[in-house]
N, C-alpha and C positions, 0 to 999 in steps of 0.2 A: 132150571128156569132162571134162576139168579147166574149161572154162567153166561148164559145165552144173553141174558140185558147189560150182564158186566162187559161181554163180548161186543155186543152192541153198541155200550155206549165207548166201548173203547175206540169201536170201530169210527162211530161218528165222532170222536172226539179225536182221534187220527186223520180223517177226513178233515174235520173243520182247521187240525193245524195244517196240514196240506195245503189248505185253499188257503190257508196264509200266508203258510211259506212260498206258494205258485204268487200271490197278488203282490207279497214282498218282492218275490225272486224277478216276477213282471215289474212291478215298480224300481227295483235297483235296475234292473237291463234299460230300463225307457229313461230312468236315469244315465246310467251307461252312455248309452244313444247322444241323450242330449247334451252331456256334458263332451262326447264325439265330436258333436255337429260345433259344439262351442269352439271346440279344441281345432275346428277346423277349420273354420270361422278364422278364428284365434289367430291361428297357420296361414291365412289367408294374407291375414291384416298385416302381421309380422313381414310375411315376404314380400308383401306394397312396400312397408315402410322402410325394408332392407335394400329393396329395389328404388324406392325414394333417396333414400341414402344414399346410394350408388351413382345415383345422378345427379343429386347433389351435391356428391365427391366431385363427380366428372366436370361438372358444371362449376364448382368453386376452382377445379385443376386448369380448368381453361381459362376461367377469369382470372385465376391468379399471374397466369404464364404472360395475357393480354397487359397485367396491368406491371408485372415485371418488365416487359417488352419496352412502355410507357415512361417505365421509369430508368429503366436504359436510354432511353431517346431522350427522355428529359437532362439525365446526366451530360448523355454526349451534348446535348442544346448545351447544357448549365456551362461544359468544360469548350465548346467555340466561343458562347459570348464572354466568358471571362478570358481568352485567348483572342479575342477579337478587340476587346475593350482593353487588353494589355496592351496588344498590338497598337491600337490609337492612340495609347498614352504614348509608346513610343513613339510614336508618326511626331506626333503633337511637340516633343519635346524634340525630335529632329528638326521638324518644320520652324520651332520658334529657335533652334540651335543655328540652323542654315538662314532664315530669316536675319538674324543678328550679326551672322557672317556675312551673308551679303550687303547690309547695308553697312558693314563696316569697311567693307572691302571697296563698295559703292563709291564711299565716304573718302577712302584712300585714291582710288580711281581721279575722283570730281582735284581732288588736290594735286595729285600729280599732276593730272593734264593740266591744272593753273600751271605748276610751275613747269612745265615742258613749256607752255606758251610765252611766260616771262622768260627764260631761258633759248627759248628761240626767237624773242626781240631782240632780247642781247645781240644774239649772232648776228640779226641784220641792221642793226645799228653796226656792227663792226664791219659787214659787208658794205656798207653803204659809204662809211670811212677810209677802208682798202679802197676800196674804186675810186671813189673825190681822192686820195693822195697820189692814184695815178694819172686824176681826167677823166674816168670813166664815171658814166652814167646809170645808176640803178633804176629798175623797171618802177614804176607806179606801182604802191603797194595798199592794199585796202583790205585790212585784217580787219575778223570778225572774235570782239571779244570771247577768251578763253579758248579759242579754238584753234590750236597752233597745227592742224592738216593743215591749212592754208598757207599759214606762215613755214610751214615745211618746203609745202609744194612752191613756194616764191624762193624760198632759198636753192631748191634743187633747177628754180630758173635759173636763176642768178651764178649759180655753181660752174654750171656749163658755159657761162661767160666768160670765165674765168682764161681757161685755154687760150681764147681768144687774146682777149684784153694781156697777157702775161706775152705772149707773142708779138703781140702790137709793141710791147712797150722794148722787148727784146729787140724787134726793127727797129725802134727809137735812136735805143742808144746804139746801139750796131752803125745805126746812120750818123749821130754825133759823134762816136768816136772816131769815124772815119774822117768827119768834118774836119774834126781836130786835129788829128793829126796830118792833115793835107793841107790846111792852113798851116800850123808850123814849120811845118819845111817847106812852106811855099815863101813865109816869111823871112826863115831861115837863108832864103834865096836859091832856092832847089831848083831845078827847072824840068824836073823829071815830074812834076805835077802839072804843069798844063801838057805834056806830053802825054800822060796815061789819061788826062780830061779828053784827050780828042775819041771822036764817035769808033773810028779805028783800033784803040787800043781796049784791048781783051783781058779780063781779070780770069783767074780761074784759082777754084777753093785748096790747089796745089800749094800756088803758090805762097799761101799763108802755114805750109808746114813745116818743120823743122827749121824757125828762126835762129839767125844766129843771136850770139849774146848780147852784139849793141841794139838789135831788134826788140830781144825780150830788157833792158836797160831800157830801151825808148818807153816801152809799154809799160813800163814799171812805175818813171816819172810821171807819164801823161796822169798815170789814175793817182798815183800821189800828189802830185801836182796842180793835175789841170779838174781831175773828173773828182775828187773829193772834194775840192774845194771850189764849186761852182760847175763843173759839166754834168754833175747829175742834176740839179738845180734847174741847167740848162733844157736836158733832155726830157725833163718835167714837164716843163713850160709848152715843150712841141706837142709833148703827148697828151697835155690836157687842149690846146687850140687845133692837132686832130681831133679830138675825141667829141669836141661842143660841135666842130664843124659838120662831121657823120650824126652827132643827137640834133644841132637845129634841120640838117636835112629830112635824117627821119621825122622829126615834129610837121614839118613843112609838109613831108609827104603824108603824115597820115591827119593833118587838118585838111589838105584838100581831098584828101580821102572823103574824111565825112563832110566835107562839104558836098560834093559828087554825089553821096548818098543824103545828104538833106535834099540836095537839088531833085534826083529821083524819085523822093518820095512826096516831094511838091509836086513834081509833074505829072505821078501819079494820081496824086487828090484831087489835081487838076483836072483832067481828064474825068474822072467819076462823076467831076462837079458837072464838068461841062455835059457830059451824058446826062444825068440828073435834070439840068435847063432842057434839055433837047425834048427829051422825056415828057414832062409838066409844059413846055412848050407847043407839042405838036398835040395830050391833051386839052 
């Protein structure tokens, strides 16, 4: 009987640790469980946050590369406007370098042409001198201060005169010395001078070639003689009473000139006038 209760309570007291160890072993597995569902949870959050991470890798990778980009462009801007602003320092210091050149040069210019101008009155005060010592007549001249084109352009008149006037004065004496020497031997009692004077008798440029000795002897005194000591003198005199004769004609001819054209341009007025009365008249 005391087996059977020792049995007994063995048995229930095996039982009751059983339902212990079953409500423990339930309690640690429901544990288990939950600390699973934590862990998974857990696992859950973790791989949001890995995955947040990731895109905010990606997302700081992009913005970095955007702002890398930014800062490339700003350098390339930084490195034109300091290369543009070089550049204008140099402009700036060209500009005021050629600035300075030019008016210096400007400056050079304005002077020379003064003295080109003074220097070409010169010439026509000398032009004007050559001409009166031969008789000749210089144009009207009306120079405008510093501006020697004009006084150019009146001497390249005047230039072409020259031919002329040298020519004329070459017939001069060509003709005086013929004078002369046809007087002296007409003097000398020649009488082969009124003989070549008659309309009949023919000169020709032969026959002044190959003089003999007492020819070039004759020629020799006349101009030692006669043409140094007064027949240039002489031929002067012709060549300045041709030279007024030909300047009062021209004078002559071109005051009736504008006479002809004052008269014109009265008869003209006139007429307009007289239209004008006719006009107010027949209103």
């Amino acid at each position: 009987m005391q087996g059977l209760i020792l049995s007994n309570a063995l048995r229930a007291q095996k039982n009751i640790e059983d339902e212990g160890y079953t409500m423990a072993l339930n309690n640690l597995r429901s544990e288990v469980i939950e600390l699973r569902n934590e862990g998974l949870e857990k696992d859950k959050i973790l791989i949001s946050l890995v995955n947040k991470v990731k895109e905010d890798e990606a997302s700081f990778k992009a913005q970095a590369e955007i702002r890398y980009t930014e800062i490339e462009d700003l350098e390339k801007q930084l490195a034109e406007a300091k290369e543009k602003c070089a550049l204008a320092e140099a402009n700036r210091e060209i500009s005021e370098y050629w600035k300075n050149h030019l008016e210096k040069t400007v400056e050079e210019l304005r002077a020379s042409k003064e003295r080109c101008f003074e220097k070409s009155l010169g010439c026509v005060e000398k032009i004007k001198a050559s001409f009166a010592n031969v008789g000749a007549y210089s144009n009207e001249d009306n120079f405008i201060r510093g501006d020697p084109e004009g006084v150019i352009e009146w001497i390249s008149g005047e230039a072409e005169a020259f031919e002329e006037i040298l020519s004329d004065r070459g017939d001069v004496c060509a003709f005086s010395g013929a004078r002369g020497i046809s007087a002296i031997l007409e003097k000398a009692g020649c009488d082969h001078v009124k003989t070549l004077a008659q309309a009949e008798a023919a000169f020709s440029v032969d026959d002044t070639k190959d003089p003999s000795a007492e020819a070039s002897l004759m020629g020799e005194k006349f101009y030692n003689d006669i043409w140094v000591n007064g027949g240039r003198e002489m031929a002067h005199e012709i060549m300045k009473k041709s030279e007024k004769d030909i300047y009062d004609a021209r004078l002559q001819a071109k005051q009736a000139e504008e006479a002809a054209e004052r008269e014109r341009r009265i008869g003209i007025v006139s007429r307009h006038l007289a239209s004008a009365f006719v006009f107010v008249a027949s209103d």
